[in-house]
C-alpha positions in Angstrom: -22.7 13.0 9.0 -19.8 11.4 10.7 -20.5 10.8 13.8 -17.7 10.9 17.0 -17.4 11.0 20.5 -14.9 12.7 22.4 -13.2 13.1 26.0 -10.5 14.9 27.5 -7.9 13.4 30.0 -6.7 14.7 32.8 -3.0 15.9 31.0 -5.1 17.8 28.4 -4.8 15.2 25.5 -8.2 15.6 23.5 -9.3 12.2 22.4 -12.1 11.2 19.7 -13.1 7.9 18.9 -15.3 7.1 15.5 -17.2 3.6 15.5 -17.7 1.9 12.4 -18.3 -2.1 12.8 -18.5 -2.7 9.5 -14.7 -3.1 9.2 -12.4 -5.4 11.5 -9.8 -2.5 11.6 -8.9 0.2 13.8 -7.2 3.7 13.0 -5.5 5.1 15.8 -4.0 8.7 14.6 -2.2 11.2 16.6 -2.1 15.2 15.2 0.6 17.3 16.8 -0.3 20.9 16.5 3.4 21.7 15.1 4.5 22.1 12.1 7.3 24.4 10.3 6.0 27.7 10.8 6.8 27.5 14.8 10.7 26.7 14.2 13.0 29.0 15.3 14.1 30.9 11.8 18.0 29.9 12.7 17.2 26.4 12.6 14.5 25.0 10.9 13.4 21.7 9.4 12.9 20.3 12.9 9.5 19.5 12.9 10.2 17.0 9.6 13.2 16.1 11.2 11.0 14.6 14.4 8.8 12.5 11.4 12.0 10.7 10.9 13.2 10.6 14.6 9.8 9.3 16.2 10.4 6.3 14.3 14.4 5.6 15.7 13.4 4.2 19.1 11.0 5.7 22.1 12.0 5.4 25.7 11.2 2.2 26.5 10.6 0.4 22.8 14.0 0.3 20.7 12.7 -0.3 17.8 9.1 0.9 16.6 8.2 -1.0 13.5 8.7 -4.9 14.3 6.0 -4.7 17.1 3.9 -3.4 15.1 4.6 -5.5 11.7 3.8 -8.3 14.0 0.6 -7.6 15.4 0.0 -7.1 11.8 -0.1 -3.1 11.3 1.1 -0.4 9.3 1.9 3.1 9.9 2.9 6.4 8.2 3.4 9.9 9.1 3.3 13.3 7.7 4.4 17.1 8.5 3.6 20.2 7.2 4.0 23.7 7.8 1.2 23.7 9.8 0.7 20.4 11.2 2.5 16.6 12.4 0.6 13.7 12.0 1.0 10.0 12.7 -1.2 7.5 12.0 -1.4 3.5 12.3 -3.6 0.9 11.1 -4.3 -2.3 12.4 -6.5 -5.0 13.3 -9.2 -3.6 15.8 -8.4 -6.7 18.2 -4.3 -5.6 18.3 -5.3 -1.8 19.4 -3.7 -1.8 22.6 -0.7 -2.6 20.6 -0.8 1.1 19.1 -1.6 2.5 22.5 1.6 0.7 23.8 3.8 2.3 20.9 2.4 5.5 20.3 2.0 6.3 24.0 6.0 5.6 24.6 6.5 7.6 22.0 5.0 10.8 23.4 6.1 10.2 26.7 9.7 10.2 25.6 12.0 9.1 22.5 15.2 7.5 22.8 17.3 10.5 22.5 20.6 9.7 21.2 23.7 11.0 19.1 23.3 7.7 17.2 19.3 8.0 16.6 20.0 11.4 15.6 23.2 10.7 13.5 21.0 8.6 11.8 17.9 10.5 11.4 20.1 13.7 10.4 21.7 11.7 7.2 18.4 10.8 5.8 17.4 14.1 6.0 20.1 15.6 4.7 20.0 13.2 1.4 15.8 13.7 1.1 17.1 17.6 0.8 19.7 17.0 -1.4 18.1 14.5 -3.5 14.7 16.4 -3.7 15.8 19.8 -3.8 19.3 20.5 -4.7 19.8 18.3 -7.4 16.8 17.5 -9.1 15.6 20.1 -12.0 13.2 23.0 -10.6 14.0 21.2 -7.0 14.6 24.9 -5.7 12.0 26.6 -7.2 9.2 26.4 -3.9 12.3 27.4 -1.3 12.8 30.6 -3.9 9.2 31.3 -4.0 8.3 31.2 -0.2 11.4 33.3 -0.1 9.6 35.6 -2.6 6.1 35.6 -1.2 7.1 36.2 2.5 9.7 38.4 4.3 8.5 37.7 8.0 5.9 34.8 8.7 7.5 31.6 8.8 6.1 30.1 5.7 9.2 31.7 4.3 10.6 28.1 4.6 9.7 25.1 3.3 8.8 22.2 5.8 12.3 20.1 4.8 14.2 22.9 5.8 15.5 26.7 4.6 19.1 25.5 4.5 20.7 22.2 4.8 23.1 23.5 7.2 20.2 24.1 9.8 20.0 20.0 9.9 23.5 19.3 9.4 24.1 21.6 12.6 21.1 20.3 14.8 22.3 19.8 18.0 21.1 16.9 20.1 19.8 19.5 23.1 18.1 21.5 20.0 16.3 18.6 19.3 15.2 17.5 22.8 14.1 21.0 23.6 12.1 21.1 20.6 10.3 17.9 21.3 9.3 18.5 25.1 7.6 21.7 23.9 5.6 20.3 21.1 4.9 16.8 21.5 3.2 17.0 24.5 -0.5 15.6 25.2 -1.5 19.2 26.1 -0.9 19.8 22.4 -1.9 17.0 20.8 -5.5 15.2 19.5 -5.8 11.0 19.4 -8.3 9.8 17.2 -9.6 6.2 17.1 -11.3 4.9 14.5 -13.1 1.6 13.1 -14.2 -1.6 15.2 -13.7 -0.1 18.6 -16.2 1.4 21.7 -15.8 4.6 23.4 -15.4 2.5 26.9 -12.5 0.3 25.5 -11.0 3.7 23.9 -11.5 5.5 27.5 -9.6 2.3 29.3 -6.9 2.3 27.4 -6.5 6.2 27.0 -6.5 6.5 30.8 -4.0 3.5 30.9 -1.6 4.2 28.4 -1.7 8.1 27.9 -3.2 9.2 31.6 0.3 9.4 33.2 2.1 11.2 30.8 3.3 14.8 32.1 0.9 17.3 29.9 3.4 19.9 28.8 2.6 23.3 28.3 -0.1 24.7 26.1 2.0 26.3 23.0 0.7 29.2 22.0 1.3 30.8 18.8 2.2 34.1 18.3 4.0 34.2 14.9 4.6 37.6 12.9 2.3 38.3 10.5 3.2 39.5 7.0 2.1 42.6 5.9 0.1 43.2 3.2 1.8 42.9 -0.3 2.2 46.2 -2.2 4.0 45.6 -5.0 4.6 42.9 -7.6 8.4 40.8 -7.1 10.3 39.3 -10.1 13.0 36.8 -9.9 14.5 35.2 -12.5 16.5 31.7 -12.5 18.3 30.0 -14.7 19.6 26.3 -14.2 20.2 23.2 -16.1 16.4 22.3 -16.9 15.1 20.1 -19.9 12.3 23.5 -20.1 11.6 27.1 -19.2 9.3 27.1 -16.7 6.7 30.0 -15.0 5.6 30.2 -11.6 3.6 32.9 -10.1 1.8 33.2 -6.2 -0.9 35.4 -5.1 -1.5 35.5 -1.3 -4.8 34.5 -0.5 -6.6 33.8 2.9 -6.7 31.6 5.5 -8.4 28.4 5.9 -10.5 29.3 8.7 -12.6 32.1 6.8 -15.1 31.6 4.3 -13.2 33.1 1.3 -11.3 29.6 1.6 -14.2 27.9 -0.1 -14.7 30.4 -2.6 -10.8 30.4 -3.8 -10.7 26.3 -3.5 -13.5 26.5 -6.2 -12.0 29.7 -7.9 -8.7 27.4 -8.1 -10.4 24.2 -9.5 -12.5 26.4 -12.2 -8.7 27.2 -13.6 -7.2 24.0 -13.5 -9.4 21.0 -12.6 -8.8 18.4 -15.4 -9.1 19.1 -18.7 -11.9 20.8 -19.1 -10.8 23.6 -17.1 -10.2 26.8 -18.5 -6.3 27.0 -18.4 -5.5 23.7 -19.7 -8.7 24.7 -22.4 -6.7 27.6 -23.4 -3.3 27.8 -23.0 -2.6 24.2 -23.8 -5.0 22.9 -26.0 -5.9 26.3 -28.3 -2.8 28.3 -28.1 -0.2 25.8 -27.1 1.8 27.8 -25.3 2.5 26.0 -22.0 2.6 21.5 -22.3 1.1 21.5 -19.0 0.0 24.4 -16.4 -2.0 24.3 -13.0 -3.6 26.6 -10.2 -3.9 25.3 -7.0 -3.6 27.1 -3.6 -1.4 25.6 -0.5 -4.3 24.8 1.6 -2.6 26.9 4.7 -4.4 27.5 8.1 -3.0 31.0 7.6 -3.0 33.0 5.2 -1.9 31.0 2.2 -0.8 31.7 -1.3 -2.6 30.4 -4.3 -0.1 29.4 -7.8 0.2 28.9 -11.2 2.8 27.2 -12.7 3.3 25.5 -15.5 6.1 24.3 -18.3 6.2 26.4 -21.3 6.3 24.6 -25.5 9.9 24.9 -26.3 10.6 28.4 -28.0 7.5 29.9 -25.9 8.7 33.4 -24.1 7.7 33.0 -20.3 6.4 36.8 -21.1 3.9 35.4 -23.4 2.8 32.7 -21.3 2.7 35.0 -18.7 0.5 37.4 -20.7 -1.9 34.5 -21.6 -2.3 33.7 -18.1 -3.2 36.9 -17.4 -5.8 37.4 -19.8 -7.6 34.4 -18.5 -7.3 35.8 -15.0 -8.8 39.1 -16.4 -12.2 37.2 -17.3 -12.8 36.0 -14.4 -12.4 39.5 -12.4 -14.8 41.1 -14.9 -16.9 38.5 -16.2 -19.5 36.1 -14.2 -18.2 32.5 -14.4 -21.5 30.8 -15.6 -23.7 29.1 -13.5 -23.4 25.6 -14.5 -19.4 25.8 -14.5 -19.6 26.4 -11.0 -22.1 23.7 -10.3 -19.8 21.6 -11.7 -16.6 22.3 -9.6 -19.0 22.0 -6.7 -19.9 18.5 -7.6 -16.5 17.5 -8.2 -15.5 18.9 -5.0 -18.6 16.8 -2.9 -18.2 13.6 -4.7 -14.4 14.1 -3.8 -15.1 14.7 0.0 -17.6 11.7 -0.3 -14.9 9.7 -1.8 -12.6 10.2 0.9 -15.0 9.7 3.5 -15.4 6.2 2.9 -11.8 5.1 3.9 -11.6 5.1 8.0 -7.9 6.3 7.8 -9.2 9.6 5.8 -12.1 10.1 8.3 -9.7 9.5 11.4 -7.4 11.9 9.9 -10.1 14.7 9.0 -11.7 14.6 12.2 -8.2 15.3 14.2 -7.3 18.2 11.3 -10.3 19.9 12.4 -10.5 19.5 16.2 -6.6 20.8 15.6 -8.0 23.3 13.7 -10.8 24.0 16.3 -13.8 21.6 17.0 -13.8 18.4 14.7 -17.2 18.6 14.5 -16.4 20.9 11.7 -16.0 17.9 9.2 -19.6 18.0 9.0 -20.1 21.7 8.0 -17.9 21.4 4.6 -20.1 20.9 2.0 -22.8 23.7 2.7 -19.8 26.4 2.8 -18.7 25.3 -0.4 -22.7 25.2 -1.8 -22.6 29.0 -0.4 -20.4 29.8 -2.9 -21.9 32.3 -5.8 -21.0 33.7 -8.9 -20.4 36.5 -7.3 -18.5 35.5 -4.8 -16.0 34.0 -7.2 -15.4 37.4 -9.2 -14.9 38.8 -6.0 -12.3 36.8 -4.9 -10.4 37.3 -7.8 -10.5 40.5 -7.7 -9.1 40.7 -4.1 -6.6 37.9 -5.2 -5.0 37.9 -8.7 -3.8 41.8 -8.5 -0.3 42.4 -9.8 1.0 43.8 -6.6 -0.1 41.1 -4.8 2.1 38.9 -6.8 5.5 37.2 -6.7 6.6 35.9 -10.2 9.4 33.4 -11.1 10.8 32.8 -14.5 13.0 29.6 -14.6 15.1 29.0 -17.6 16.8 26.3 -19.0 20.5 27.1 -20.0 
């Protein structure tokens, strides 16, 4: 069990604190509950754009990492569709230090044509470096482009088009932030050598006064469900033909979550799993191939892809995946092969556990989520998980018109 306490100031910023005294650190990590999926569709990559600007300069601090170099800390952020997250580490007797920083940054950054000049060329090359010019670099903007034709996972988190960021517009970007990045929306946790009281002081002293925003609430379209299979075919200068296929699968607040996390590690989990078993090792028609699903708090899509032996049809592989897919919606996955994902699965959750920056960051995913008290209820969901309940999910995920198929081949 991890245990936490939590508060709530005044402006509506939730605020949890985790004490563990056996390390002379402290974690303090700040969730934004933004991501891609609220951009407007006519100009998205904002929210990753705002993981580069938060570190060009805050209101009243020009420059964000030297502070923070010297009192010996490091920090790092992240966005997805779903989610922003920043997180620093440093010594537990320098934490006011990442109140200071972190605070100005929420209240305000330094908007400027400069900040954003800058911000806006990294960006730009990121896209262009990541996904314009390296091989397959397109293929996941094609394939949410496939999978979804009105929820806003249709675009990747770095952007749909490079124009979108090439054209952001200083007042976009300022509009954007006061909307979001506001305490109302956000989660602090505060990990490691620390106390509640010392967190509470300097909560109520750094983050008290800042204006709380308005609650953001989400109402996004939903897609509709899939009724019939989509093919797209690409070719491009690759060194291989490659195969990609998505099934939309569930959210990650419902139970089936567990049951396709498991479903997806019992296909491609290491080398024993049964894809790589088959399709690699026996028939040697892909060199490598994995399932894995996005991990969405909506309703998410799980993949296959892999790179096809050169001379390999991406029908046949295709075929062979399919076959696989149809033992598992008519057959009983064994016992112990289940057992065995599940134990992978809770030594990995233990694993993680044991750093204070995972735990700080788990317990302000799931009081994003909903209560973080949920970090403790993981492991029995996925020990819920039967036999059963695998075929089931199968059933309801890998049908052909629920799928979006890409074939990518090399000229």
């Amino acid at each position: 069990m991890i245990q936490f306490e939590r508060f709530t100031l005044a402006n509506g910023l939730r605020v949890i604190v985790h004490q563990d005294l056996s390390t002379p650190m402290a974690v303090v990590n700040i969730m934004y509950d933004v991501g891609a999926r609220d951009e407007d569709p006519s100009k998205t990559g904002f929210a990753h754009l705002f993981e580069h600007l938060m570190f060009g300069g805050s209101v009243n601090i020009p420059e964000y990492d030297e502070p923070l170099q010297m009192a010996g800390g490091e920090n790092n952020a992240y966005t997805t569709n779903d989610l922003t997250n920043y997180y620093i580490s440093l010594p537990a007797d320098n934490l006011e230090t990442a109140f200071w920083l972190e605070s100005d940054r929420m209240l305000s950054l330094a908007f400027s044509e400069k900040s954003l000049e800058t911000q806006r060329k990294v960006v730009c090359e990121e896209f262009k470096e990541h996904y314009l010019t390296k091989p397959y670099g397109d293929v996941w903007h094609k394939m949410r482009e496939l999978a979804y034709k009105v929820h806003p996972y249709r675009w990747m988190t770095i952007g749909k088009e490079l124009s979108h960021i090439e054209n952001a517009q200083l007042g976009d970007v300022k509009d954007f932030f006061f909307k979001h990045y506001r305490p109302v929306n956000a989660v602090l946790v505060v990990a490691g050598n620390v106390t509640t009281e010392k967190v509470k002081t300097l909560a109520e002293k750094w983050f008290g006064d800042i204006p709380s925003g308005e609650k953001y609430v989400r109402n996004l379209p939903q897609e509709p469900e899939q009724t019939a299979a989509r093919k797209l075919t690409v070719e491009a200068d690759v060194p291989l033909d490659a195969f990609y296929k998505t099934w939309h699968a569930g959210s990650r607040m419902e139970q089936r979550y567990y049951t396709t996390d498991l479903l997806t590690d019992i296909l491609s989990g290491g080398g024993s799993s049964r894809l790589y078993q088959s399709l690699v090792k026996e028939q040697k028609l892909f060199s490598n191939i994995e399932c894995y699903h996005f991990g969405s708090t909506e309703n998410g899509l799980v993949a296959i892809e892999g790179k096809l032996v050169k001379g390999i049809k991406p029908e046949d592989g295709e075929k062979a995946v399919e076959a696989e897919l149809t033992k598992l919606k008519t057959e009983l996955v064994p016992e112990n092969e289940l057992q065995k994902v599940k134990n992978k699965t809770e030594s990995m959750i233990a694993f993680e556990d044991m750093s204070v920056m995972n735990r700080a960051n788990s317990l302000a995913y799931y009081e994003t989520l909903g209560d973080a008290a949920w970090m403790n209820a993981e492991l029995p969901k996925y020990a819920n998980v039967s036999v059963e309940a695998i075929r089931e999910e199968a059933r309801k995920i890998f049908r052909e018109e629920n799928s979006n198929t890409i074939y990518y081949h090399a000229k």
